[in-house]
N, C-alpha and C positions, 0 to 999 in steps of 0.2 A: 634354314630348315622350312618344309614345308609350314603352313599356320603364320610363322613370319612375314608383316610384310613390306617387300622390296622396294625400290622405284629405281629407273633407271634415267640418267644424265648425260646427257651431251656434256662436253667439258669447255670447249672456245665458241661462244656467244650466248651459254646459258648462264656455265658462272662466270664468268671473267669473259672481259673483250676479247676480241677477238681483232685479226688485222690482218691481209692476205699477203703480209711479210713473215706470218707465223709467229707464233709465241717459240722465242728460240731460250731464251734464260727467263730465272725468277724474277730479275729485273722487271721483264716485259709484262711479267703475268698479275693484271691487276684485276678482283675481284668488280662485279657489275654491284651498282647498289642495291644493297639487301639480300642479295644472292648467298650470302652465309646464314644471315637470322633464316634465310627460306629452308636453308639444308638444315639448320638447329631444328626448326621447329618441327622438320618431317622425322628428325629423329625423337623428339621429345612425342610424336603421337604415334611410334614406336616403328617407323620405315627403317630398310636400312638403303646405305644409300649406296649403289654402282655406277660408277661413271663408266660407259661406253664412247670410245673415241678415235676416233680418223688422224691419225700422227702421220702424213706424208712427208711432212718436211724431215722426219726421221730417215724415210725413204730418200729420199731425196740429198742428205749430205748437209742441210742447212740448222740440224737439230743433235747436239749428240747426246750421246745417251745418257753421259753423267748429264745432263744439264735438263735434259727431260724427266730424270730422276727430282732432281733438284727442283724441279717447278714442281712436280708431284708433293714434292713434301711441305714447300711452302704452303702450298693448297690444304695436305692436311695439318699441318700447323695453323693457319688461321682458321680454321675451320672449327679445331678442337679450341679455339681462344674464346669462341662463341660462345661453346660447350656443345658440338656436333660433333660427328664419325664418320667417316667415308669408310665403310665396309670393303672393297675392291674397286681399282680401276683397270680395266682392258683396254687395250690400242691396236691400234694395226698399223703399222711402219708403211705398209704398202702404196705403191702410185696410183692415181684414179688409173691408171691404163693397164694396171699390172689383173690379173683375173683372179683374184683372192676373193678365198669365201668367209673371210675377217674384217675385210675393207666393206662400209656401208654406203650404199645399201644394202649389201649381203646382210646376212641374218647370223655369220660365223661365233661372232664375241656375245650374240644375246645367248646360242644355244650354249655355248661356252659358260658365260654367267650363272643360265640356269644348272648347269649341270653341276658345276662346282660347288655353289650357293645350295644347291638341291630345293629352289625355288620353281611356279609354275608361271611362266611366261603370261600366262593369257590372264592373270589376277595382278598382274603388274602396271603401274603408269610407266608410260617412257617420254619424255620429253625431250625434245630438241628445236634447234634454229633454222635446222635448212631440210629442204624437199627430201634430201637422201634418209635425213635421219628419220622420216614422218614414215617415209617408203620402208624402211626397214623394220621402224619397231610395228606396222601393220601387217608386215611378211611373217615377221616373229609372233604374231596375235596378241603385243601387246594392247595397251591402252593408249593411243599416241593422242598427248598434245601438244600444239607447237608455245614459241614465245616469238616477239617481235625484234626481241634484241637479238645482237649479231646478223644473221642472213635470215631473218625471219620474214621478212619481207618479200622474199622469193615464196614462203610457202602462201602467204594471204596471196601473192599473185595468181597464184595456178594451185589452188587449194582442191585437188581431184578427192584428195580422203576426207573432205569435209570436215579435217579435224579442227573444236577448239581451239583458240587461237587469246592468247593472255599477253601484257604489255610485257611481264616480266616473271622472273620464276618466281618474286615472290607473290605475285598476284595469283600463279598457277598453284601454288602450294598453300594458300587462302582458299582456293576453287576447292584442292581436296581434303581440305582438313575442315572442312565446311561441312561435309556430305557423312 
């Protein structure tokens, strides 16, 4: 609701690794450290929390759906162990080559987010790991800052939006619960 407020989540290399064989099962899908106390505490200073996220290996045939389900829940299963909420997650099945306005860095699942959530994009942080997601939550007017884990390292190379740049999400959710 509008007054609520949001933050939005990359989901492979902000919370959990990431590996460009894709998180195909729950097996694969291991939490970064502190990446859950980071998501507790942003809900303890009253965020809620959207994971937006890039699922090609869906597209792709390498991901299936029950098992992408399945990493989803594991996620909110440990998450709520902390005592945290993931409010919604959005995905885009789509290939980098397919022209979807869902696939990031289009701007499709933040307008989506906002619209469902009835939240206002431009009072929102968005953080992510790699250039696409910096590009899109700046398209969408959010707040973009990056993290060094996962592909973060592509963004401090060729950092065009000048965005802040933190070791980890929990360092980044220290940044905002500071202010």
């Amino acid at each position: 609701m509008i007054g609520d407020k949001y933050i939005i989540l990359d989901r492979d290399g902000v919370i959990n690794y990431d590996t460009q064989d894709f998180i195909k099962t729950p097996d694969e899908w291991k939490p970064l450290p502190g990446s859950l106390r980071a998501i507790k505490k942003l809900c303890d200073y009253g965020y809620q929390i959207v994971i937006i996220t890039n699922q090609s290996g869906i597209g792709r045939g390498l991901i299936k759906p029950d098992d992408f389900l399945a990493i989803n829940n594991k996620l909110f299963t440990e998450v709520e162990k902390v005592g945290g909420q993931i409010s919604s997650i959005l995905y885009s099945p789509s290939l980098p080559n397919e022209d979807s306005i869902y696939r990031k860095p289009n701007i499709g699942m933040f307008l989506e987010a906002s619209k469902r959530l009835n939240f206002d994009l431009s009072a929102c942080y968005s953080i992510g790991d790699s250039p696409r997601d910096i590009e899109a939550s700046v398209n969408a007017q959010c707040i973009p800052m990056g993290v060094l884990t996962g592909n973060g390292k592509k963004i401090k190379s060729n950092n065009i939006y000048n965005v802040q740049l933190f070791k980890n999400l929990d360092a980044a959710v220290d940044y905002i619960t500071s202010k």
